[in-house]
Structures are given as structure tokens and as C-alpha cells.
C-alpha positions as CSV (number, residue, x, y, z in Angstrom):
1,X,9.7,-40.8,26.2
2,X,9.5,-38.9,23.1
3,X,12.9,-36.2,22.8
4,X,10.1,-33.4,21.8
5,X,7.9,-34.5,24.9
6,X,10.4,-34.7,27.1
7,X,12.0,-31.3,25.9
8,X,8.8,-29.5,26.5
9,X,8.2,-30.7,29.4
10,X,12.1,-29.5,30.6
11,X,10.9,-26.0,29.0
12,X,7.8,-25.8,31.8
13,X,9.9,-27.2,34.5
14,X,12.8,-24.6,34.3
15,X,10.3,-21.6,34.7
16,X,7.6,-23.3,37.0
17,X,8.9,-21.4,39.9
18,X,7.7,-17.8,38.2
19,X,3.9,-18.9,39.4
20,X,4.3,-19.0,42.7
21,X,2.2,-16.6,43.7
22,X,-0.6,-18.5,42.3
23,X,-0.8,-20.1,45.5
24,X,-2.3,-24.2,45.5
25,X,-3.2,-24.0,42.0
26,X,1.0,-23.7,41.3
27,X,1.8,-27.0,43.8
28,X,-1.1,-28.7,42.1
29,X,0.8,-27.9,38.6
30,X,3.8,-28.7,40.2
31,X,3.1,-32.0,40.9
32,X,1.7,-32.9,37.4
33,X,4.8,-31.9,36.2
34,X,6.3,-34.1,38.5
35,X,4.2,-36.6,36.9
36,X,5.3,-36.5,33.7
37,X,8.6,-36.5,34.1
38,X,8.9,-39.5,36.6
39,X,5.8,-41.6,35.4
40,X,6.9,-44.3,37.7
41,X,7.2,-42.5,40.8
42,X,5.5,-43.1,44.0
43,X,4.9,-39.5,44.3
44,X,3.7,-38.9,41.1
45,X,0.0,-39.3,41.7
46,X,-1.4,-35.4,41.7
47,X,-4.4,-34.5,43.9
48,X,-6.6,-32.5,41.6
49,X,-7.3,-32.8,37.8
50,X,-5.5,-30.5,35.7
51,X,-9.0,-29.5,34.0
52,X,-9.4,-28.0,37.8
53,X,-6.0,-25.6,37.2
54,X,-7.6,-24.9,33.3
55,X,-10.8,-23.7,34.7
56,X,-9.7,-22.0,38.3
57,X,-7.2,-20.1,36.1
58,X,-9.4,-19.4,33.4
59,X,-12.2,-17.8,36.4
60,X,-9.3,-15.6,37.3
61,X,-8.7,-14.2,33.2
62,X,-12.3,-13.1,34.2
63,X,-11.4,-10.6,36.5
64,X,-8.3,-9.9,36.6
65,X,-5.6,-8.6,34.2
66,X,-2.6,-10.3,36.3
67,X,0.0,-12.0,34.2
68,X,0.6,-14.8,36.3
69,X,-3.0,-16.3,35.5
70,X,-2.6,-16.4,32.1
71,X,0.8,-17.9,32.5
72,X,-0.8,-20.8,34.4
73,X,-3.8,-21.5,32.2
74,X,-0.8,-21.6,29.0
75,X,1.2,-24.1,31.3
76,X,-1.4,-26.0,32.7
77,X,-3.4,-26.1,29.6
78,X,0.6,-27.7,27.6
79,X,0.9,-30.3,30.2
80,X,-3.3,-31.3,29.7
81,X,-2.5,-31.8,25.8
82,X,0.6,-34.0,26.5
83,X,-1.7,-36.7,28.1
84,X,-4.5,-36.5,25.2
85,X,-5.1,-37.7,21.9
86,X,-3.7,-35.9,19.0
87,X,-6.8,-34.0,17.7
88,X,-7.6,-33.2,21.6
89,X,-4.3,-32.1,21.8
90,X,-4.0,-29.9,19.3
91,X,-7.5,-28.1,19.9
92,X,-6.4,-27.9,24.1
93,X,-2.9,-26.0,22.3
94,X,-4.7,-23.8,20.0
95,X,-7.0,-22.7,23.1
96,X,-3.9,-21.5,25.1
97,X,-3.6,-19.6,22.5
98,X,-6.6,-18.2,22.1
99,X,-7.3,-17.7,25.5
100,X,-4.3,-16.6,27.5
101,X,-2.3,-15.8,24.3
102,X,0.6,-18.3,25.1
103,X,1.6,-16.3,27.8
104,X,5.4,-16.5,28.6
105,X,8.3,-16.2,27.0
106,X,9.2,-19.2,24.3
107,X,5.6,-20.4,25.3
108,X,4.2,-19.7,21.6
109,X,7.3,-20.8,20.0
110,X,6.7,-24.1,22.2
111,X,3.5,-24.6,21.5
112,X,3.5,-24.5,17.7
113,X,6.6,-26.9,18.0
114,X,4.1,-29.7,19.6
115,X,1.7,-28.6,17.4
116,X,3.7,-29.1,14.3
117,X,5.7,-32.3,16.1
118,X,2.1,-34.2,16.7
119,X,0.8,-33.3,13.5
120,X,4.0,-34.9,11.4
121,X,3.5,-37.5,13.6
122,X,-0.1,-38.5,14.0
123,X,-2.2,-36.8,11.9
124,X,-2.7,-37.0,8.2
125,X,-1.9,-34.0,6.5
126,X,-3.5,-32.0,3.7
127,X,-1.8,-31.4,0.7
128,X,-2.1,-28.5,-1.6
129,X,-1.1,-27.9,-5.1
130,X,-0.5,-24.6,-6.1
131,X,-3.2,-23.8,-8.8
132,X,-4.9,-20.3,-9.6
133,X,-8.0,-20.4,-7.2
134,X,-11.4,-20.0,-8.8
135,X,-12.1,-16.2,-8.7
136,X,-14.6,-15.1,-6.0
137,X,-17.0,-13.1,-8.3
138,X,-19.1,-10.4,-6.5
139,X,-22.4,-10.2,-6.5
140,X,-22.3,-6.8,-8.1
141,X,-23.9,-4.2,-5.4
142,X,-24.8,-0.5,-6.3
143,X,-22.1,1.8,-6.6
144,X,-22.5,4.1,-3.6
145,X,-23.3,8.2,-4.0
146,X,-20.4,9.1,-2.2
147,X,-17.1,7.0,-3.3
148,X,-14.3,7.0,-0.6
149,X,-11.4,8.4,-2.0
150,X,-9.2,6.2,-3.6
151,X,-5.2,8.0,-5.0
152,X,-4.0,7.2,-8.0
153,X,-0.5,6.2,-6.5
154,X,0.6,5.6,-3.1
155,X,2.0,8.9,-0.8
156,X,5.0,8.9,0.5
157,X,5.9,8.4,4.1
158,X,6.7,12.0,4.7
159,X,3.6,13.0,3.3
160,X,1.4,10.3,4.5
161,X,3.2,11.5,8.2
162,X,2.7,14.8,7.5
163,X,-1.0,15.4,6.2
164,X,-2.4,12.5,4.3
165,X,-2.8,10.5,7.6
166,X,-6.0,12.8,8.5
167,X,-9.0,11.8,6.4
168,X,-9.5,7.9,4.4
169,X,-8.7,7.0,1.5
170,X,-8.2,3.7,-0.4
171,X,-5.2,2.6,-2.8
172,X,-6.5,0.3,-5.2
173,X,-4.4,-3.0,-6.2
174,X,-2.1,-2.1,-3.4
175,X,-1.6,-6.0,-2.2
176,X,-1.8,-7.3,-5.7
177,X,1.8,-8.5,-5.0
178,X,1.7,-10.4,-1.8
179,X,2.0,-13.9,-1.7
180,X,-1.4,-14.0,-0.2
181,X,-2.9,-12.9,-3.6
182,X,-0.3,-14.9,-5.6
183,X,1.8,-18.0,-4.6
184,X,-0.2,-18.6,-1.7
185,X,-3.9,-17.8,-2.2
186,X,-5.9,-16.7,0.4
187,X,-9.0,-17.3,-2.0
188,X,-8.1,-21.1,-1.8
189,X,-10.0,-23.2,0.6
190,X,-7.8,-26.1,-0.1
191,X,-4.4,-23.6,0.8
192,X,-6.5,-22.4,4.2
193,X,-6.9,-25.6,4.6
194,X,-3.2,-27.0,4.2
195,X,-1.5,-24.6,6.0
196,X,-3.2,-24.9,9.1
197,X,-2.9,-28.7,9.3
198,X,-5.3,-30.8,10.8
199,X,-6.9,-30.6,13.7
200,X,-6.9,-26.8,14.5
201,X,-9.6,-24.9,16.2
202,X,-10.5,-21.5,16.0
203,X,-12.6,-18.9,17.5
204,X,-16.0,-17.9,15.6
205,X,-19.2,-15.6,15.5
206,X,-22.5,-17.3,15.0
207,X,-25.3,-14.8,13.7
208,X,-25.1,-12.2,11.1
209,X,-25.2,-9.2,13.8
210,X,-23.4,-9.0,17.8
211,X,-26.2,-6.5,18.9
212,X,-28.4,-9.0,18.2
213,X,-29.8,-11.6,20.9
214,X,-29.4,-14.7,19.0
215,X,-25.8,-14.0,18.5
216,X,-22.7,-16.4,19.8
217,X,-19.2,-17.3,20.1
218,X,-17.6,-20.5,20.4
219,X,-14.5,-22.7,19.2
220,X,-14.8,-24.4,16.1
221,X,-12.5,-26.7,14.1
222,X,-10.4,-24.9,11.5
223,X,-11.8,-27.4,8.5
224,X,-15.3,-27.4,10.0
225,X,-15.6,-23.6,9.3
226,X,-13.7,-23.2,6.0
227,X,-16.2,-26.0,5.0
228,X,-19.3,-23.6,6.0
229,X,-17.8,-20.8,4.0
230,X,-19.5,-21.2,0.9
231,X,-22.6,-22.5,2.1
232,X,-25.9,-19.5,2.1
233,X,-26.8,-19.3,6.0
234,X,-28.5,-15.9,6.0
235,X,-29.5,-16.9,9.7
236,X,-26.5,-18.4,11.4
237,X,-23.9,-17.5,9.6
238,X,-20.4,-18.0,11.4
239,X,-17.3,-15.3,11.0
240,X,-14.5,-15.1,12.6
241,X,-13.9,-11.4,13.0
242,X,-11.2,-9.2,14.3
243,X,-8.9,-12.3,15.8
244,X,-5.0,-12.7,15.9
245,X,-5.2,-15.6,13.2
246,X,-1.4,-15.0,12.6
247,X,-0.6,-16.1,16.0
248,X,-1.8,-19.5,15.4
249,X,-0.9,-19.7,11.6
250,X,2.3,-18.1,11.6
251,X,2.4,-19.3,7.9
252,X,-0.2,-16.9,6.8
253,X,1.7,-14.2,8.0
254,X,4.5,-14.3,6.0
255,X,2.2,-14.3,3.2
256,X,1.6,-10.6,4.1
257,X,3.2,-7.2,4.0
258,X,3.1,-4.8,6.6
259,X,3.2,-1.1,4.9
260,X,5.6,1.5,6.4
261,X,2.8,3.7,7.0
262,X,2.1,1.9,9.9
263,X,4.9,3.0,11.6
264,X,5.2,6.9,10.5
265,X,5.0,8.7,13.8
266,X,1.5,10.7,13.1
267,X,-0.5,13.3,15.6
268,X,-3.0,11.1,17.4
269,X,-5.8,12.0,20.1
270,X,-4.7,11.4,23.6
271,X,-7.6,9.3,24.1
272,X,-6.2,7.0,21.4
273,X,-2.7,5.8,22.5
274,X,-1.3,3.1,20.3
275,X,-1.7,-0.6,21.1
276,X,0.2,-1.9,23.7
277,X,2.2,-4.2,22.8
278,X,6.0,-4.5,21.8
279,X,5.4,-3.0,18.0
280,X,2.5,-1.3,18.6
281,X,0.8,-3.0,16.0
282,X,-2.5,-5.1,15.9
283,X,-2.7,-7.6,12.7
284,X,-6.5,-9.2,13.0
285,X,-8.0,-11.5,10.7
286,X,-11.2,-11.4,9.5
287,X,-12.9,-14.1,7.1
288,X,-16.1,-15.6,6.2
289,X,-19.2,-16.3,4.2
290,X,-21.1,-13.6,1.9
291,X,-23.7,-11.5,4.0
292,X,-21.7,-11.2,7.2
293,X,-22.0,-7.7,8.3
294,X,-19.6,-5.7,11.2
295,X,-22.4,-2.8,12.6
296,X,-21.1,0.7,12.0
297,X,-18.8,1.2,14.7
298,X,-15.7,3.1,15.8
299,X,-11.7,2.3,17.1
300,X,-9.6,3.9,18.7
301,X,-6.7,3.1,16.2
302,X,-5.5,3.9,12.8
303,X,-6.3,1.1,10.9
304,X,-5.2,0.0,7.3
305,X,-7.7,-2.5,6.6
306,X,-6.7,-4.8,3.3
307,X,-9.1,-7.0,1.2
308,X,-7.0,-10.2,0.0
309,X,-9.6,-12.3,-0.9
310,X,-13.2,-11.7,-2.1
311,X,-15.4,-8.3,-2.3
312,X,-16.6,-6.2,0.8
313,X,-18.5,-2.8,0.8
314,X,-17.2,-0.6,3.2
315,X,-19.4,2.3,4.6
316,X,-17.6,5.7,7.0
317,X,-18.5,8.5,8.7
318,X,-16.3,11.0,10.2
319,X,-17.0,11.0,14.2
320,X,-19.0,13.8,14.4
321,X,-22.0,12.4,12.6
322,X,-22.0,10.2,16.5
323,X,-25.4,11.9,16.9
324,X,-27.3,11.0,14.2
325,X,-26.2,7.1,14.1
326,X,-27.8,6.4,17.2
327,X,-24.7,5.2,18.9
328,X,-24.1,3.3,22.3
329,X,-20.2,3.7,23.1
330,X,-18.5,2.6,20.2
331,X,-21.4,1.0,18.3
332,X,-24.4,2.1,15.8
333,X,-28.1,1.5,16.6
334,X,-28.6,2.2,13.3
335,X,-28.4,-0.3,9.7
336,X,-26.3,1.6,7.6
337,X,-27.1,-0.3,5.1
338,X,-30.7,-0.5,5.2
339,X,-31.2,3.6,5.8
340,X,-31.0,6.3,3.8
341,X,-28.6,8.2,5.4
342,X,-27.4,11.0,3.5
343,X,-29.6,13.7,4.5
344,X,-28.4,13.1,7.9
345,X,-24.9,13.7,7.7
346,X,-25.1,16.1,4.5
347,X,-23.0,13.8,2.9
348,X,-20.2,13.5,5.1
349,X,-21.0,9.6,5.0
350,X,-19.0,7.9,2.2
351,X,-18.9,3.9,0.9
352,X,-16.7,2.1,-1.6
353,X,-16.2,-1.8,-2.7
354,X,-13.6,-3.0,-1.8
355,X,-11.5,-5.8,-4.3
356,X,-8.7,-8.0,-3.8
357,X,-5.8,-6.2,-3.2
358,X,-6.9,-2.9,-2.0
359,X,-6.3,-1.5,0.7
360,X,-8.2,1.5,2.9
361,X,-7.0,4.0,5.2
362,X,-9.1,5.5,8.5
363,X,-8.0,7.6,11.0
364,X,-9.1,6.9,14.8
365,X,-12.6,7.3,15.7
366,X,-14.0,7.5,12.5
367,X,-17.6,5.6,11.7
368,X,-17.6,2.4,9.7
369,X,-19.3,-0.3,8.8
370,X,-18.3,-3.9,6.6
371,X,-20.6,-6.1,4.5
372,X,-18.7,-9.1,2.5
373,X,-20.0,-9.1,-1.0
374,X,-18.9,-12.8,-1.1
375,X,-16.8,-15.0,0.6
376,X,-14.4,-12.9,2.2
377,X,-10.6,-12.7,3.8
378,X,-9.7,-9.3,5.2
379,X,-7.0,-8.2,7.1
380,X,-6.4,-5.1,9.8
381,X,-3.5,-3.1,10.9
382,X,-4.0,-1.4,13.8
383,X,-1.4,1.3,14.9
């Protein structure tokens, strides 16, 4: 057997015993386990499919929050992808970690280890030579009446933590100096495309608006939908929008910098409490095709939202103008770009364009909508 095959499986058996609770589903996994490790055993021939553990423990994500079911859909859905081919096996790896987030400890780590291991060793890779990527021209929209503010030069932390945290604002050419803008260009298909390797998958929208019926989700390979990216699909177009790209492409983000701001300790609502997770910070992705629109919604986070690649208007409202934007929770009823809005909200409504390398600022609750300008790679901090 393979040493990295072998290892991983060692790495599932030494913390199998954490899903007991998870009743016959853990002795079924148990035994497939077993399996693997003694592949000429008597014993060794399980009683039920692990696609049965995948789906029984996927049903449960459904309705219940309880870490132990996301545990067993990781494990059960690493042990499935050591008995596939290598393009199946990646795509079953990349949907642990879409779906249950690679839940346990090492279990990301482990899974972009087999990734990498069956990549180098089956799959033909893409190369990429660094060149300076065609520039994605926009397709020049109007100038809005009402510009977002944008500062001549950054604040400080002490008085971004003090005031300047309270209303938007944009600083132009911020992220001119990343390596995502640079070295490592986001606006390259062909560097998407090498980084990722082959045989990734990733989660999409289909349709150009989620209040819509004819809207979608599904999984889609990686070079399938950086292939669609340039292609006009007013109808169908697909986007992948606010997803945790970095935890599959690690690569990526480490072409990124995080600002300070994001960790200045600012006045927030109590309704807004900060994400929950170890650095109560949300990085999201958000790419794809020219004419993909987000509805004017609201968050419950302070966001720093950064264009890298491509051209995106960007149209906010503070949260009192709730009323006249037809809202449903969180969401708009209303086509902010389509409506002549400024009567409404007595121009409290404001829009900018957004460039590579800028980067805008919004406080919690506040109104906004996206529109890409062109083909588009966007990135949000949520703190």
C-alpha cells in the first residue's frame, strides 16, 4: 500500500472512536476502515455501502447542528475517495469540504495532502507561466449621482477604531500590492487554473438572480467554470458567490492580505456579534462572469469587501431606508439598478465602481447591492 494511503488511513483510525455516538452508522465506518487496512481479511467485507454513511450523515447536516455528523460525512466521505479514481477522488475530497467543512482536527490538513499526493501522482498538471494577464476592460457604466466616499489615504487603526468605522467609504488602489494583483494574478484564467490543479470541484450559482425561480446551485468542476467565465450567458449565468474558496485553495490565500482593521475592537450592535469562529473572521470568494448581480441586501458583519480582479458597481443604503426597498428579512424586493431611487431615500443611497485594487468599507446592516462590470474576482472580510 501506498505510505500516504496507509498514513491517512492511520490518521482516521486513531480518532474513529470520537463518533461513537453516531450509533450504526460509526460500526458501519468502522468496519470499512477495517477494510482498508487489512484488505485480505476474512472480516473485512462491510455490510452497507459507504455512499449509505455519505448520505445518512449528510440527512442529519439537514437538521441538526451536532458536530459529530459532520465529522462522519468528512471521514466517511476520505475513506469513499481512497477506493475511487483519481478525478472521483478528488471531487468526493473537495465535497467534504464543502459540505461538512473538513470537520476535525488535522482533517483539512489531511485532505489537501491526498489531494495534492494524487494529483502529483495521477493527474496531469497545468502549468503557468507568469505573464501580465490581459487587462479586464470595463464596459464603462455611468458614473453614479451619489459617489461613496472614497479617502485620499488610509486612517489609522486608532482612528478607524475610534470613528471612521461608522459610515463606508472606499480606499482606492489599496490592494495594488498583493500578490493577487501582481506575481500571482487573479485576472489570469490560466493562474486560477494552475493553482487549483486538476480535477477540483466547486460550488456555483446558476441564474443571474437567487429570488428568482429559475435559480440553482450545484457542484461544478473548477476548469469547467473558469472556462464559462468569459462566455455572454445573460440567462444562466453561473457565479460562485460568498464561498470559503481559501479553504480549498489555500494557495490563493496567501496571495492576499488581511488589513488590521479587521481586528480593531469597534462598537457593534448586539444583534451583530462577530463570526464565530476561532479569528472571528469570514474570508469569502466571490468570482464570475460580467452581468452577475447580488440583490440589494443586508449582513450582519463589518465587511471589507476588495476588488482584485475586474470592475464591479457597488450600490448602499444605510439601514433605515428598510422601508422603501421593499425588503423580506435581509433581502430587497426591489432592482436597484433598474429604479430610480433617489427620491426615495433623499439621497441617502450612494454607488461607486469599483477597480482592481480597491477596497470598500460597510458597517453592519447597511443596504447593498453588486453588479460585475466584467469578469470579476472579489473578495470579503467579514468581522
Amino acid at each position: 500500500m501506498i505510505n500516504w494511503r496507509l498514513d491517512a488511513l492511520h490518521s482516521l483510525r486513531d480518532s474513529i472512536d470520537d463518533l461513537a455516538l453516531c450509533g450504526p452508522l460509526y460500526t458501519s465506518l468502522r468496519e470499512h476502515l477495517h477494510a482498508q487496512l487489512h484488505p485480505n481479511s476474512p472480516s473485512s467485507t462491510p455490510q452497507s455501502p459507504l455512499s449509505e454513511i455519505i448520505t445518512a450523515s449528510h440527512a442529519n447536516l439537514a437538521v441538526t447542528s451536532l458536530f459529530r455528523w459532520r465529522r462522519l460525512h468528512t471521514d466517511a466521505s476520505i475513506l469513499s475517495a481512497l477506493q475511487f479514481s483519481p478525478l472521483d477522488a478528488v471531487a468526493k475530497l473537495d465535497t467534504a469540504i464543502i459540505v461538512s467543512g473538513a470537520a476535525g482536527e488535522g482533517r483539512l490538513d489531511l485532505i489537501l495532502d491526498i489531494i495534492q499526493h494524487i494529483q502529483s501522482e495521477s493527474l496531469r498538471q497545468a502549468t503557468y507561466a507568469h505573464l501580465v494577464p490581459r487587462s479586464i476592460p470595463p464596459i464603462s457604466p455611468s458614473k453614479p449621482e451619489v459617489d461613496i466616499p472614497s479617502l485620499a489615504t488610509p486612517p489609522s487603526f486608532t482612528v478607524f477604531q475610534s470613528h471612521q468605522h461608522q459610515a463606508p467609504f472606499v480606499l482606492r488602489g489599496f490592494a495594488r500590492a498583493w500578490p493577487a494583483l501582481n506575481e500571482h494574478p487573479w485576472a489570469s484564467i490560466d493562474y486560477l487554473r494552475s493553482v487549483a490543479g486538476p480535477g477540483r470541484v466547486v460550488p456555483v450559482e446558476i441564474g443571474c438572480d437567487y429570488r428568482m425561480d429559475d435559480w440553482s446551485q450545484k457542484l461544478i468542476a473548477w476548469d469547467e467554470f473558469l472556462d464559462s467565465l468569459d462566455t455572454e450567458d445573460a440567462v444562466h449565468p453561473m457565479y460562485l458567490a460568498q464561498h470559503s474558496l481559501f479553504m480549498q485553495l489555500p494557495s490563493l490565500r496567501a496571495d492576499i492580505d488581511v488589513p488590521d482593521y479587521v481586528y480593531a475592537a469597534v462598537p457593534r450592535p448586539s444583534e451583530c456579534p462577530p463570526p464565530q469562529n476561532d479569528e472571528q473572521l469570514v474570508i469569502n470568494a466571490w468570482l464570475g462572469p460580467r452581468g452577475t448581480v447580488s440583490p440589494a441586501h443586508t449582513d450582519p458583519y463589518f465587511n471589507f469587501y476588495v476588488q482584485v480582479a475586474g470592475w464591479k458597481t457597488v450600490w448602499i443604503a444605510p439601514p433605515e431606508c428598510a422601508a422603501g426597498l421593499q425588503a423580506t428579512g435581509n433581502t430587497s424586493g426591489v432592482d436597484v439598478f433598474a429604479t430610480d431611487l433617489d427620491a426615495t431615500f433623499d439621497g441617502m443611497s450612494m454607488a461607486t465602481i469599483l477597480g482592481p485594487g480597491d477596497m470598500l468599507y460597510m458597517p453592519p446592516k447597511w443596504w447593498h447591492a453588486m453588479r460585475s462590470e466584467s469578469r470579476s474576482f472579489s473578495v470579503s472580510m467579514w468581522f
